[in-house]
N, C-alpha and C positions, 0 to 999 in steps of 0.2 A: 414666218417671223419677220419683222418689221423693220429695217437698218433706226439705229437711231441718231439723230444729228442733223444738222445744220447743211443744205446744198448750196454753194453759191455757182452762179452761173461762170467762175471760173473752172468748175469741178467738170463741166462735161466734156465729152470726148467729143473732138472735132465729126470722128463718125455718128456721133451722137447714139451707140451703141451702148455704151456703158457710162454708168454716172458714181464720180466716187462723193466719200461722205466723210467729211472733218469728225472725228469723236465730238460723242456730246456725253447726256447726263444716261448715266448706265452703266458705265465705264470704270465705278470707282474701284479703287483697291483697297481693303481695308489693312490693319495693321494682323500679322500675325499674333495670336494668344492662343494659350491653351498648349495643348499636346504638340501640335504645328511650331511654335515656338519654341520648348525647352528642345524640341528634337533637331531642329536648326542648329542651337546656341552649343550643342555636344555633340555634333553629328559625328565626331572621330571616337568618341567612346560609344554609341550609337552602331559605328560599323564595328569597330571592335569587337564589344560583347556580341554580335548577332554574328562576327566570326568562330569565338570560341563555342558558340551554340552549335553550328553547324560542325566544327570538329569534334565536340561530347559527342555529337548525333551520329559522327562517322565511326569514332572510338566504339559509341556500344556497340552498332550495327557491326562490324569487324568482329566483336569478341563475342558477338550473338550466332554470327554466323560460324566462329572458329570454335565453339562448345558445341554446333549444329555436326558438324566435320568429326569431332573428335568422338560424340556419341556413335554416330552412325560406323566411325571404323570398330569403334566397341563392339557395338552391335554385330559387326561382319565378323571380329576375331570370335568372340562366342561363338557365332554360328558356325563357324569355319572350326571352334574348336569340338562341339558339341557333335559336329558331323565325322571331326576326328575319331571322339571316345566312339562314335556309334559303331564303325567300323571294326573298332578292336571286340 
């Protein structure tokens, strides 16, 4: 890829190693619109809501995992109780 811009002969390096280059045409910046924009203009209710997202997300995972826990000791009292009756 090609530098683009203007060299004047004040640009080079005395070692003559390297040569810088003034910005030229390539360089613009346009204005933000669109998406990029409203997301700037709110960005604290932006972080906001994508906090409470990730807490709902911790919230379900918690009580997905704490009904995972509670089945499984289910699970163990039956068998634990069903190997009781077998006994008697």
């Amino acid at each position: 890829m090609k530098a683009k811009g203007n060299v004047r002969s004040t640009d080079t390096n005395i070692k003559g190693v390297e040569i810088r280059v003034s910005s030229g045409r390539g360089m613009t910046m346009t204005k933000a619109c669109g998406l990029g924009k409203e997301m700037v203009a709110n960005l604290d209710k932006v972080v906001a809501n994508y906090k409470a997202v990730i807490a709902a997300e911790r919230r379900a995972d918690a009580q997905a995992e704490a009904a995972e826990r509670r089945a499984a000791r289910e699970a163990e009292s039956f068998a634990a109780l069903d190997a009781l009756l077998d006994t008697l």
